[in-house]
N, C-alpha and C positions, 0 to 999 in steps of 0.2 A: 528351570525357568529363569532369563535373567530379571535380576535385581529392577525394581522400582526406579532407581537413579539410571540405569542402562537405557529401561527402557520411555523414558522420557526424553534419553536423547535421541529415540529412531527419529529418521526423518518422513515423507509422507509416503515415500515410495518404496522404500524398505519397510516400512510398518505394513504396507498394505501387502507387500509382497510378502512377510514374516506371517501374515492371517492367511492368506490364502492357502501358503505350505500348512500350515497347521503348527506353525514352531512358539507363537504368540498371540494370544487371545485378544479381542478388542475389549472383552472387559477389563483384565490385564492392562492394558496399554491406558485407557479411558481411569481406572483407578491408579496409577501412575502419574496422569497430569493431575487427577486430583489432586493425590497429595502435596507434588508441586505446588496447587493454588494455595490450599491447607498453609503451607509453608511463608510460601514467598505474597501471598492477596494483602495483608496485614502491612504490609511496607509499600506494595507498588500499586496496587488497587487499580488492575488493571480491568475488573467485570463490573458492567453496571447489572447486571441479572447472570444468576450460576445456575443450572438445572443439573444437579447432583444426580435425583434419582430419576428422573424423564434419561438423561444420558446413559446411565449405568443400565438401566430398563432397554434401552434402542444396542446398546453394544450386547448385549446378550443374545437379541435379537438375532444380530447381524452374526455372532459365534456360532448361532443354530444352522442361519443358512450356509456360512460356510463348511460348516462341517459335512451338509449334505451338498456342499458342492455347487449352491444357487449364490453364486456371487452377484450384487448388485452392479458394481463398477469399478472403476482402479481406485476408489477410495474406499473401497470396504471397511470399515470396521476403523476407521480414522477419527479421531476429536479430531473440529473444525471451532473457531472462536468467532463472531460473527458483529461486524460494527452495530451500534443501535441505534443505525437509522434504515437496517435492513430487516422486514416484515419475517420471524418467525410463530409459523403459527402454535398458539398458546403462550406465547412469551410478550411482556409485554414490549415499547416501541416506544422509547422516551423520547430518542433525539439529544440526549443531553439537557433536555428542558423543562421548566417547571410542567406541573403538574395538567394544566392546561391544553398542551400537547399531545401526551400520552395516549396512546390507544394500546387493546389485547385485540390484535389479528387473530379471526379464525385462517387465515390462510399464509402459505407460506411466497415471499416475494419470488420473483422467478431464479434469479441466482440460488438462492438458497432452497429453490424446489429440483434444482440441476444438483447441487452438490447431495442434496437428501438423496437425490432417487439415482446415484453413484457409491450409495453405500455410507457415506461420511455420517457419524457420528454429530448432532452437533451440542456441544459444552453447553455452551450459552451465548450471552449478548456484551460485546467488551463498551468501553466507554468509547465518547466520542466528545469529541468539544459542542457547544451546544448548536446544534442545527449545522454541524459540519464547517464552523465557522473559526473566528479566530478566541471568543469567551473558553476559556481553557475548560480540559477535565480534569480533573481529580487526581490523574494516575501521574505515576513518576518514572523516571528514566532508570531501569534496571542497571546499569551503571555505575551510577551516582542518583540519589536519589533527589539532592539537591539541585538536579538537573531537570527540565521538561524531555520528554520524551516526544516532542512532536505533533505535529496535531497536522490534520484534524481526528486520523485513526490511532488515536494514540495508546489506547490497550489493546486493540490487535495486537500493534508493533511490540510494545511490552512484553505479552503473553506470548509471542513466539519466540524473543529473546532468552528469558525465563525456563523455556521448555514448559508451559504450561500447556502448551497447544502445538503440535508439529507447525500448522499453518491456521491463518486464520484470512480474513476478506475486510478489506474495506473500502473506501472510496477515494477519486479525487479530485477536486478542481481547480484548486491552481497545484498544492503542492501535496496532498493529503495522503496518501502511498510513499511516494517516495522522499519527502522528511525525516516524516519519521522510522522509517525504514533506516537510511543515513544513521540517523541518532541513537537508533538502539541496532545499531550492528547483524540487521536483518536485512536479507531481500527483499526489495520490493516492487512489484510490477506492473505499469498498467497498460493493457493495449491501445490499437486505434477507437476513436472516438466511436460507441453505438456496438463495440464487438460484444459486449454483454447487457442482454437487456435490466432496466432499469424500473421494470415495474415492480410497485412493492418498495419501494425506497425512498424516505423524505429527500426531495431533493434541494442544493440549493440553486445551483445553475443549471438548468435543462442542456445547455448547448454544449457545459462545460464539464459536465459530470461525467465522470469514468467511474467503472469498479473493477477493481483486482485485487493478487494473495501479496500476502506477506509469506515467506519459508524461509528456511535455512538457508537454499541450494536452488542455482538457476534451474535444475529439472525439476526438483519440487515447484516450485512455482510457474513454471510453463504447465506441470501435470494439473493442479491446479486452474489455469486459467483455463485450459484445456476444456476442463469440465467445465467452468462459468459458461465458456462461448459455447459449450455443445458442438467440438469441433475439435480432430485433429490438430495437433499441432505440436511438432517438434521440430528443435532448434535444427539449423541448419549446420553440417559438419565444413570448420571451419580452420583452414593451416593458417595461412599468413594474415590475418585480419586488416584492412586500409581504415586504419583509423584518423578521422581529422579533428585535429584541436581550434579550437576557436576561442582566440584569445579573449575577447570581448568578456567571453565567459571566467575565462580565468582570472580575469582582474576583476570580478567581480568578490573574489576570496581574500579570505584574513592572509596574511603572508607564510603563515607557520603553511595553513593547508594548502598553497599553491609547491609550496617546497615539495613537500610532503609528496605530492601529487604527480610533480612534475618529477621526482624518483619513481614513481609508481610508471608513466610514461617510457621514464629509459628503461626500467626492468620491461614492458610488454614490449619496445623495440630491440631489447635482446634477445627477447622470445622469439622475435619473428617478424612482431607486426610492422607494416610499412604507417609512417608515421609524415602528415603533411597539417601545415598548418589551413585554417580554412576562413577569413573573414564574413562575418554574418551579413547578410544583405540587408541594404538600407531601412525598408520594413519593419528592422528590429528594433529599431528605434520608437518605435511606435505600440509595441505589444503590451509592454507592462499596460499603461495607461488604459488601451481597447480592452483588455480582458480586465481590467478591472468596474468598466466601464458597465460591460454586459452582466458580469457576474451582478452587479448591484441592481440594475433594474428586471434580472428576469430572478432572482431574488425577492426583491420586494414584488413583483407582479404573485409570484407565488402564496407570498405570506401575509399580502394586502389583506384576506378576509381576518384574520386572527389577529394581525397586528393592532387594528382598526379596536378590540377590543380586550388585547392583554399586553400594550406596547409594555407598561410597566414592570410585565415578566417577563420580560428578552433582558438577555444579559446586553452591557453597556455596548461591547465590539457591535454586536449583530442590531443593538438597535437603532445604532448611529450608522449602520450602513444603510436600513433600509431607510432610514430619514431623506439620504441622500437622495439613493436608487428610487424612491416615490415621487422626489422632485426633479429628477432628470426628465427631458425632452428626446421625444423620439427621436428624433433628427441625429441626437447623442446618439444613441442605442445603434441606429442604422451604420453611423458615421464609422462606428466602434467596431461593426461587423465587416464594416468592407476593409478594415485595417488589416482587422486579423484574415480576412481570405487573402490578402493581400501578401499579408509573411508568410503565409502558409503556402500561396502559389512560388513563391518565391524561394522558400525553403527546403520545399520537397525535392526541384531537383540535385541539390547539393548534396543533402541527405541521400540521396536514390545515386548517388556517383561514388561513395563511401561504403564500407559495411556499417561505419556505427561514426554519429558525434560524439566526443569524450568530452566529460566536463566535470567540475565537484557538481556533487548534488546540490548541498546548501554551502553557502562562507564559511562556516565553518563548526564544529560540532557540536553539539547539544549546547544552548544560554544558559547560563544558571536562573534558580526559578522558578515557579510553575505558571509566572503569569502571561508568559509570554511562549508562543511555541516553536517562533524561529522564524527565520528570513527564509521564504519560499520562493522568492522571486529567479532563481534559477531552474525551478520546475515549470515556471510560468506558463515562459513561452511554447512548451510540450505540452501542455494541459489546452490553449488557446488553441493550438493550430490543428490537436485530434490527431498527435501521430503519439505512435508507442515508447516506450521509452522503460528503463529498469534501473534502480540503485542497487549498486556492491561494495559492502565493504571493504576498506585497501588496506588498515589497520588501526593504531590506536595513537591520538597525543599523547603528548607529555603527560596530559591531566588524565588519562588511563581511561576516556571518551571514544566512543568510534569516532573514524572518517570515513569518507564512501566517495568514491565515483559515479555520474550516469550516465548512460549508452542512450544515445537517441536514433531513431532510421523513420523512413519516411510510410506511411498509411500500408501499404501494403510489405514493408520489410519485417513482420514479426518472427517468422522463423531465422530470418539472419540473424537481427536484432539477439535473439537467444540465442544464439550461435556465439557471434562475437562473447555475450557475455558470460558463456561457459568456460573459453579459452580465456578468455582474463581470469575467470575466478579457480581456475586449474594453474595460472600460472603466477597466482598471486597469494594461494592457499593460504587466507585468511581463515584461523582456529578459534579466535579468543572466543571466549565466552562470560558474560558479568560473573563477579566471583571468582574467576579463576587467578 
């Protein structure tokens, strides 16, 4: 049987493939990330609820049926770590927020009734900033602890760093996947806008909310989203990739990460990839502000009835936005939506003429701090326009921090999308691990 440390490092798709052969047990596997949390929870405090023995109870479960051969789905017998602002049933559903908030779901959200009834195992509930916003969590950057780990799913991202979870799920709407993904030196992926439904989940922008995984490994997390969407989907086999750069984006970075980066560039043009630079179209000019726009009034439209009677328990970030977003005027709101249809018409075809946008994910890597969870504004405009988009790690600063890359392609490029980003992460073989 391997060792406890081995097997915390499988990743989702050899774990599941190791249950099926019968060479590794999911209780096995499921007491291995324990003890990880046992471990490492104490410093990175990455769960806001554990279900020790509900988990241990469901992997046993799931050992029974595979042994007679009733496999659920490709996640058989998998710990999965689960943001909390996603309904599992019997757990509670804080949101990151006082008391006020909370509910115990008898039912499970529908993400999380696709990953159940695929066999996954689930841990428990990780932290979240409060109401998915900018009021930080708790948890710290497995890195440096001295560091935020991102937000808004910032113990997802954590706990899959850590090995305390092969993969776990969270949300995003401007930058909330893929930050902190960046930051703590994980994948992370979200599709086109609406690919995974959304019931079951505190929302804070309807229009602007995504859910996807956090993994190790671009097939982990395509296997992953696979199952959120309830749908096929593998990356596309991909030789010489046509990657375009957009400076705009790149001057958006600290100087170390543009270096950094733009080495990362000549290594994938030695690989192969054809490399063109690509100017973003006028529109762009306009998105931060539009998506900020909407996220605050379909924000506050949401939390108008609770607010109205516990504004004094919203943390400072979320209650000064919604102060805002209450007093904006339609005419804003509408003004703000035709902006962003506007970069979006505009963007998709450049995107759909490319295999993949390249760009840093955030300026640069993890703030020092917890009070702050980083500059999102280069996931922004991905988040705003509903097209898919993935972070990969490219390696480490000075200060021994990940860096990350993101791949962007247009509404319907996801399997390219994962394509490109398999041949980068194959030609980039990023290993580090926190600790190591």
């Amino acid at each position: 049987m391997p060792s406890i440390e081995s097997l915390a490092d499988l990743g989702v798709r050899e774990a599941a493939e190791r249950i099926r052969r019968g060479e590794v047990s999911s209780a096995a596997l499921t007491e291995a990330c324990l003890a990880r949390v046992t471990a490492l929870e104490p410093q990175i405090l990455a769960w806001a609820h554990l279900d020790r023995e509900g988990a241990l109870a469901a992997a046993r479960e799931r050992d029974v049926e595979a042994r007679a051969a009733r496999l659920r789905g490709p996640l058989h017998g998998v710990p999965v770590g689960i943001k909390d602002i996603f309904d599992v049933a019997g757990m509670p559903t804080t949101a990151g927020a006082r008391a006020f908030a909370h509910t115990w779901p008898a039912r499970d959200s529908a993400a999380v009734a696709r990953l159940r009834a695929a066999g996954a195992v689930i841990l428990g509930k990780t932290h979240t900033t409060q109401f998915a916003f900018r009021d930080p969590a708790p948890t710290h950057n497995p890195w440096d602890v001295a560091h935020t780990p991102g937000g808004s799913s910032s113990g997802s991202a954590a706990a899959v760093a850590t090995r305390m979870v092969p993969c776990a799920i969270g949300s995003q709407t401007v930058g909330s996947i893929l930050r902190p993904a960046a930051f703590c030196g994980v994948v992370g992926l979200k599709g086109p806008h609406g690919l995974v439904p959304l019931e079951g989940v505190v929302p804070l922008a309807w229009s602007l909310d995504h859910a996807g995984p956090f993994a190790r490994s671009v097939d982990d997390a395509a296997l992953v989203l696979s199952v959120m969407a309830d749908m096929a989907l593998e990356p596309a086999r991909v030789e010489a990739p046509r990657l375009a750069i957009g400076r705009q984006l790149f001057d958006r970075a600290d100087a170390d990460l543009r270096r950094h980066l733009e080495g990362v560039v000549e290594r994938l043009a030695q690989a192969g990839a054809r490399v063109t630079e690509l100017t973003l179209p006028p529109p762009f000019a306009d998105i931060h502000a539009a998506g900020q726009v909407v996220l605050e009034v379909e924000a506050a439209t949401y939390h108008q009835p609770a607010f109205a009677k516990h504004a004094a328990d919203y943390g400072p970030g979320m209650r000064d936005m919604l102060q805002i977003g209450l007093a904006r005027p339609a005419t804003e709101y509408v003004t703000a939506n035709r902006a962003r249809l506007a970069f979006r018409r505009a963007m998709i075809p450049l995107l759909e003429a490319h295999d993949a946008l390249l760009s840093p994910t955030a300026p640069g890597p993890a703030p020092a701090g917890l009070g702050w969870t980083g500059d999102a504004s280069l996931c922004a405009p991905w988040s705003s326009a509903g097209v898919p988009s993935i972070s990969l790690p490219t390696g480490l600063a000075d200060s021994g921090l990940p860096l990350a890359l993101q791949l962007v392609q247009g509404p319907s490029g996801l399997p390219r999308l994962l394509g490109v980003a398999a041949w980068c992460e194959r030609v980039l073989g990023f290993a580090e691990r926190p600790g190591d």
